[in-house]
C-alpha positions as CSV (number, residue, x, y, z in Angstrom):
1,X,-62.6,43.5,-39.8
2,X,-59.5,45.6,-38.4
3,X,-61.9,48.8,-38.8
4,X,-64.5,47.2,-36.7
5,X,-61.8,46.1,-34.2
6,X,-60.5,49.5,-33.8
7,X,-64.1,51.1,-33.4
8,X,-64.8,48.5,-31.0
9,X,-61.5,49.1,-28.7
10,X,-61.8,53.0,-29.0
11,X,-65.8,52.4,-27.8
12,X,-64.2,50.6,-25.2
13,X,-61.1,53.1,-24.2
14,X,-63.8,55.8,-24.0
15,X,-65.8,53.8,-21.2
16,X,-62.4,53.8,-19.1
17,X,-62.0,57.4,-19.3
18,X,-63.3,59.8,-16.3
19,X,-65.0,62.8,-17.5
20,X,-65.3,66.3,-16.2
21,X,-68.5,68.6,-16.9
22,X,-68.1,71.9,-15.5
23,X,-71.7,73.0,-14.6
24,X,-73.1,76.9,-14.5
25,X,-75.9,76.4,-11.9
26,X,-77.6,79.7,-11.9
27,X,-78.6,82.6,-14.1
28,X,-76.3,84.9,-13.4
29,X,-73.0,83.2,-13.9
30,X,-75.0,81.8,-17.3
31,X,-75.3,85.1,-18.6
32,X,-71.7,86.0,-17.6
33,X,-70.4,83.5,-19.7
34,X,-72.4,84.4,-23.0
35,X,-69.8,87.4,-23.4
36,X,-67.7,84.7,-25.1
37,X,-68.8,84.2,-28.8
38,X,-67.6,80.1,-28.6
39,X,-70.5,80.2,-25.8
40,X,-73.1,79.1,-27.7
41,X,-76.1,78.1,-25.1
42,X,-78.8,81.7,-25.1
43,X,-80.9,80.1,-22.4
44,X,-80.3,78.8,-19.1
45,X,-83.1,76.5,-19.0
46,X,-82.0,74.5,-22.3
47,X,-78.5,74.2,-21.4
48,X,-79.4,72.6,-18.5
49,X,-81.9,70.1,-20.2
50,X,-79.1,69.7,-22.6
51,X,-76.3,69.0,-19.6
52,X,-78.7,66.7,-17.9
53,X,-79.2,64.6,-21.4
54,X,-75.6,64.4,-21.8
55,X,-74.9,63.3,-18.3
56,X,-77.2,60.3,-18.8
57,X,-76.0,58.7,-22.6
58,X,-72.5,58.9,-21.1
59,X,-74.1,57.0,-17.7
60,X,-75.6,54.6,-20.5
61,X,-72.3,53.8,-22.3
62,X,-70.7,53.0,-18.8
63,X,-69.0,56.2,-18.5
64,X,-68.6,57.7,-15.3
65,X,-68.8,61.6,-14.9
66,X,-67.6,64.1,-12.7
67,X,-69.7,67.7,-12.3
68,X,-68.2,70.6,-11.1
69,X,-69.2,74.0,-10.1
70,X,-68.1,76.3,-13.2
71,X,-67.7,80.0,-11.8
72,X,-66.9,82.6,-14.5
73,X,-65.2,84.8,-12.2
74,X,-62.6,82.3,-11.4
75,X,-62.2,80.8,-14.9
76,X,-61.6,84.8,-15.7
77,X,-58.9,84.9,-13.4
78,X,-57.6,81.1,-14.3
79,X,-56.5,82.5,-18.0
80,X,-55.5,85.5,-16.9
81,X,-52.7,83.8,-14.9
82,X,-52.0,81.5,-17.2
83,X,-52.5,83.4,-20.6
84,X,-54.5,82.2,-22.1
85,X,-57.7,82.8,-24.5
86,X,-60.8,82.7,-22.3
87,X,-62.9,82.7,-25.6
88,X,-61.8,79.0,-26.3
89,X,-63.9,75.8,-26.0
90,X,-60.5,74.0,-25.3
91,X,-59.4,76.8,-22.2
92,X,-62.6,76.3,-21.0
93,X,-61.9,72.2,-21.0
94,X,-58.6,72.8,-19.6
95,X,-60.3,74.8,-17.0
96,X,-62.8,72.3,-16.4
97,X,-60.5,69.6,-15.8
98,X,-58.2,71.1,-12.9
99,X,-62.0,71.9,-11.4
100,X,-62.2,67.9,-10.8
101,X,-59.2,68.5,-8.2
102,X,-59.7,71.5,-6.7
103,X,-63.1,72.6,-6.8
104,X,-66.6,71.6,-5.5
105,X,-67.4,68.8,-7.5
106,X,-69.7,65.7,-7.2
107,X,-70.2,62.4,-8.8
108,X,-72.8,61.3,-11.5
109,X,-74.9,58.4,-9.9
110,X,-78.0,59.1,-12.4
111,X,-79.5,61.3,-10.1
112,X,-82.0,64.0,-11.8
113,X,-80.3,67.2,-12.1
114,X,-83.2,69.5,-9.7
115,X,-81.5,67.1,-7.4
116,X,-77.8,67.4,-8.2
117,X,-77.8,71.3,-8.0
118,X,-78.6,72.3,-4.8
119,X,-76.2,69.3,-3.8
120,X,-73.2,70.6,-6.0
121,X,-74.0,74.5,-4.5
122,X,-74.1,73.0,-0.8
123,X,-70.7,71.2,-1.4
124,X,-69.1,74.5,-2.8
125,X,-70.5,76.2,0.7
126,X,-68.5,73.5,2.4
127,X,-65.6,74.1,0.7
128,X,-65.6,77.7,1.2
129,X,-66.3,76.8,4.9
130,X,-63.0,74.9,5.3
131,X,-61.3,77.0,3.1
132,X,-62.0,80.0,5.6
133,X,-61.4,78.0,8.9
134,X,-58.7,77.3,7.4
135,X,-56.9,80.6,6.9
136,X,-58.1,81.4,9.9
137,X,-56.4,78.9,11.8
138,X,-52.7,79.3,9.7
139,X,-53.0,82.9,11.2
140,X,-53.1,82.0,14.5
141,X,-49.6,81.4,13.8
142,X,-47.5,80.0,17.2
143,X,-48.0,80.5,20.8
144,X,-45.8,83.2,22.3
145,X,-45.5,81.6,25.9
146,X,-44.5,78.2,24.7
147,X,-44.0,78.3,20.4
148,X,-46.6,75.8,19.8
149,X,-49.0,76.3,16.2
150,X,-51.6,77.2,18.0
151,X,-54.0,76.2,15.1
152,X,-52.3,73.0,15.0
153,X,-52.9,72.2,18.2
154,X,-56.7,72.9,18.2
155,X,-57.0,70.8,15.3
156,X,-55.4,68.0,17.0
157,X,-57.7,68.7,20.1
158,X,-60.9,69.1,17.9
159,X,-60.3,65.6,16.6
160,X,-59.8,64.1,19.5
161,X,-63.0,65.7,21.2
162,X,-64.7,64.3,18.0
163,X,-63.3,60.7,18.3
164,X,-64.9,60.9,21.6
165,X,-68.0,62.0,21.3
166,X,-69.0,59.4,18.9
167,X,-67.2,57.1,20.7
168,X,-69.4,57.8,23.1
169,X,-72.9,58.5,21.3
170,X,-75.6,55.7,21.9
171,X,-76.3,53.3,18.9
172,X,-77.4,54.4,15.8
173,X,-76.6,57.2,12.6
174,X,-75.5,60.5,13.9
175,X,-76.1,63.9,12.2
176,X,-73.4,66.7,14.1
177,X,-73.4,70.2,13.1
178,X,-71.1,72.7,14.5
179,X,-71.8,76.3,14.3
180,X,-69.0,79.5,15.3
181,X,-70.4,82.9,15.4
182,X,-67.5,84.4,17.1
183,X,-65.6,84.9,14.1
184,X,-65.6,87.7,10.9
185,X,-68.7,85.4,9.0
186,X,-70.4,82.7,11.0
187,X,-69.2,79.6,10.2
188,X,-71.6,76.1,10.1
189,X,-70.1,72.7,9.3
190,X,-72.2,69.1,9.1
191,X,-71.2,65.9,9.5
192,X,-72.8,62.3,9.0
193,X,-71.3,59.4,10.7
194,X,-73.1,56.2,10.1
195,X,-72.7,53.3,12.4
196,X,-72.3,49.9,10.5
197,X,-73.4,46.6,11.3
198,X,-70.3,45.3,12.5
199,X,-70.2,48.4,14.7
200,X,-68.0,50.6,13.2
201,X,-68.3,54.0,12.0
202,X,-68.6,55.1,8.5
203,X,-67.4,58.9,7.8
204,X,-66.9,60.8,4.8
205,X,-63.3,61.9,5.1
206,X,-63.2,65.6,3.7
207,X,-66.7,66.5,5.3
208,X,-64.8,65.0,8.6
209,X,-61.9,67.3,7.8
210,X,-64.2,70.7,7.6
211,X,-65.8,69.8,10.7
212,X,-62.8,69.1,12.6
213,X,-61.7,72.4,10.9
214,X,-64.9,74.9,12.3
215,X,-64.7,73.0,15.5
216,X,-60.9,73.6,15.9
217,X,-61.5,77.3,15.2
218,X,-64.0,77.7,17.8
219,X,-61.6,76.5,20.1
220,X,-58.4,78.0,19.2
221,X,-60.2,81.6,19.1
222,X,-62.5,81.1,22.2
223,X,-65.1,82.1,20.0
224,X,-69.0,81.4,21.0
225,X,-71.1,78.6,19.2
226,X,-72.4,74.8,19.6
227,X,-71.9,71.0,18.5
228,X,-75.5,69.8,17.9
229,X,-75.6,65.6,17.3
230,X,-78.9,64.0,16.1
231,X,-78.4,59.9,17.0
232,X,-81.2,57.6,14.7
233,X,-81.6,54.4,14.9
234,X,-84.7,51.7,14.0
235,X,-87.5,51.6,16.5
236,X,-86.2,54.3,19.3
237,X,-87.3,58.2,19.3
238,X,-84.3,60.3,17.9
239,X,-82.5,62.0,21.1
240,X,-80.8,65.5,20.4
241,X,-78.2,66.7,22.5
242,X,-75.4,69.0,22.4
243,X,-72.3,71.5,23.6
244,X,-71.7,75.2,24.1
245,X,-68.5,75.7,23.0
246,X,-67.8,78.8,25.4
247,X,-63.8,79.8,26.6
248,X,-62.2,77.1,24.4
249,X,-64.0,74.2,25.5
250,X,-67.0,72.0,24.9
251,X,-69.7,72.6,27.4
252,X,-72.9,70.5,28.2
253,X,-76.3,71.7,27.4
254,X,-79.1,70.7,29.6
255,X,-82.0,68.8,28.3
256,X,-84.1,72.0,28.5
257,X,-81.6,73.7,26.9
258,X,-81.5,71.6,24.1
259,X,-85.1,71.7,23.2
260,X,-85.2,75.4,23.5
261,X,-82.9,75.5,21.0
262,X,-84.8,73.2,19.0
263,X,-88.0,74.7,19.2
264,X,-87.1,78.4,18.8
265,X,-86.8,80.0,15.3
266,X,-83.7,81.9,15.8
267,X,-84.4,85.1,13.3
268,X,-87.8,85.8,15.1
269,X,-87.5,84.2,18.4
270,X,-91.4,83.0,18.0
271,X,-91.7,79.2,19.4
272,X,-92.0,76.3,16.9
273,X,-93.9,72.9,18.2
274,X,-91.5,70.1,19.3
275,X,-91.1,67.5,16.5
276,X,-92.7,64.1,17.8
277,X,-90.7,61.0,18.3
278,X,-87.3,62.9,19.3
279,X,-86.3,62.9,23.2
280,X,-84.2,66.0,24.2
281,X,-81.6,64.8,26.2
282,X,-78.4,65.7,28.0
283,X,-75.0,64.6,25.6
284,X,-72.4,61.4,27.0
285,X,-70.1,62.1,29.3
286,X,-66.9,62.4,27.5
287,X,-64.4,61.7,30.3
288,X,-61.5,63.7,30.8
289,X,-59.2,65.1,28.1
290,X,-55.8,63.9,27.9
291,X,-52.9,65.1,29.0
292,X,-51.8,66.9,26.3
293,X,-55.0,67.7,23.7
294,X,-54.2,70.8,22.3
295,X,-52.4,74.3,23.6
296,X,-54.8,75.6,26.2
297,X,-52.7,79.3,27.2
């Protein structure tokens, strides 16, 4: 009786604890990690059969998984600064579990694995995304007329400009993306705010973060790009509309503008046929800014 009692509580400790899986999505960084001889997997495709299996019997026993993007490169340089034996099943679990905090990483919801991919390689674009604006914005550093961060203050003016706009959007979901091209790389950020029934907005926090991040960028640096926003809701046509962002500030697109952008492929310049059900439309007025949004020198 008190071994079945123990097997029973262990079996249920398990299902309280989080798990990490750190995931090798493509070839090559498969084949960079069979250099190690404790790598046992010799072919992509059945390791990733074998991953997906996994991650379902643990959803069956009620444990919930985290899977993270596993790059060799950085687990090379991870035990190099901490000294430690790359060629270890255990460094490579250590390794995997400091992913869950600081690199691209989605949950486990029983979604097939041709699905999860591209979603985990999408969020680690993100990441690097923000990462970049980021830097970017700390090197501003401070104003020399008046001492003021200047990427500080664009941040703080980029969230406010974003408050508003939805504020302002009709009814309905909203899709934004952002794009700088001003910058060293060109730099895209997305964002989906939902709008509840009660009339609130639902937004996930860290992609809100990014966003704010790009959009603060192409302010700060007067660089050249747009804020596109997609508003869907039951029973209308989807309108379009969007900004310029041109000398530090948001600028309104026309409704022609807008469709030109939508129906032009951009590599070839060749038209493409306007999608049906979507009006083209100028954006909300967004009022005046404050009187203090952000350094403007």
């Amino acid at each position: 009786m008190a071994y079945s009692d123990d097997h029973r509580m262990r079996r249920s400790l398990r299902r309280e604890i989080a798990g990490t899986i750190g995931l090798l999505t493509d070839e090559h960084d498969f084949r960079a990690m069979r250099r190690y001889r404790s790598f046992t997997f010799d072919d992509h495709a059945v390791y990733l059969r074998q991953v997906e299996s996994l991650l379902k019997t643990r959803a069956l026993q009620g444990n919930h998984t985290t899977v993270a993007l596993f790059d060799p490169v950085e687990y090379a340089d991870f035990c190099t600064g901490h000294g430690l034996d790359p060629d270890l099943p255990a460094t490579r679990s250590r390794f995997t579990a400091e992913l869950a905090t600081t690199g691209p990483a989605l949950p486990y919801e029983g979604q097939p694995l041709a699905d999860l991919v591209p979603a985990l390689v999408d969020e680690a674009v993100r990441q690097a995304t923000w990462e970049y604006a980021s830097t970017l914005l700390a090197r501003l550093g401070s104003c020399a007329y008046c001492g003021e961060d200047i990427g500080h203050a664009a941040f703080t003016r980029a969230s406010d400009l974003l408050l508003r706009i939805l504020d302002a959007a009709p009814p309905g979901d909203r899709h934004l993306v952002c794009s700088v091209t001003g910058t060293p790389e060109a730099l895209v950020a997305v964002l989906r705010a939902e709008r509840a029934a009660d009339g609130t907005t639902r937004l996930d926090e860290a992609e809100a973060l990014k966003f704010t991040t790009v959009l603060a960028l192409g302010l700060a640096t007067r660089s050249p790009g747009g804020l596109v926003m997609r508003t869907s809701a039951p029973d209308t046509p989807d309108r379009v509309c969007g900004w310029r962002i041109r000398a530090g500030a948001l600028e309104p697109l026309t409704a022609g503008e807008v469709f030109d952008a939508y129906c032009t492929d951009a590599p070839s310049g060749d038209l493409i046929p306007p999608e049906s059900d979507v009006d083209y439309c100028v954006p909300p007025d967004l009022g005046e800014e404050g009187p203090a949004p952000g350094h403007r020198h």
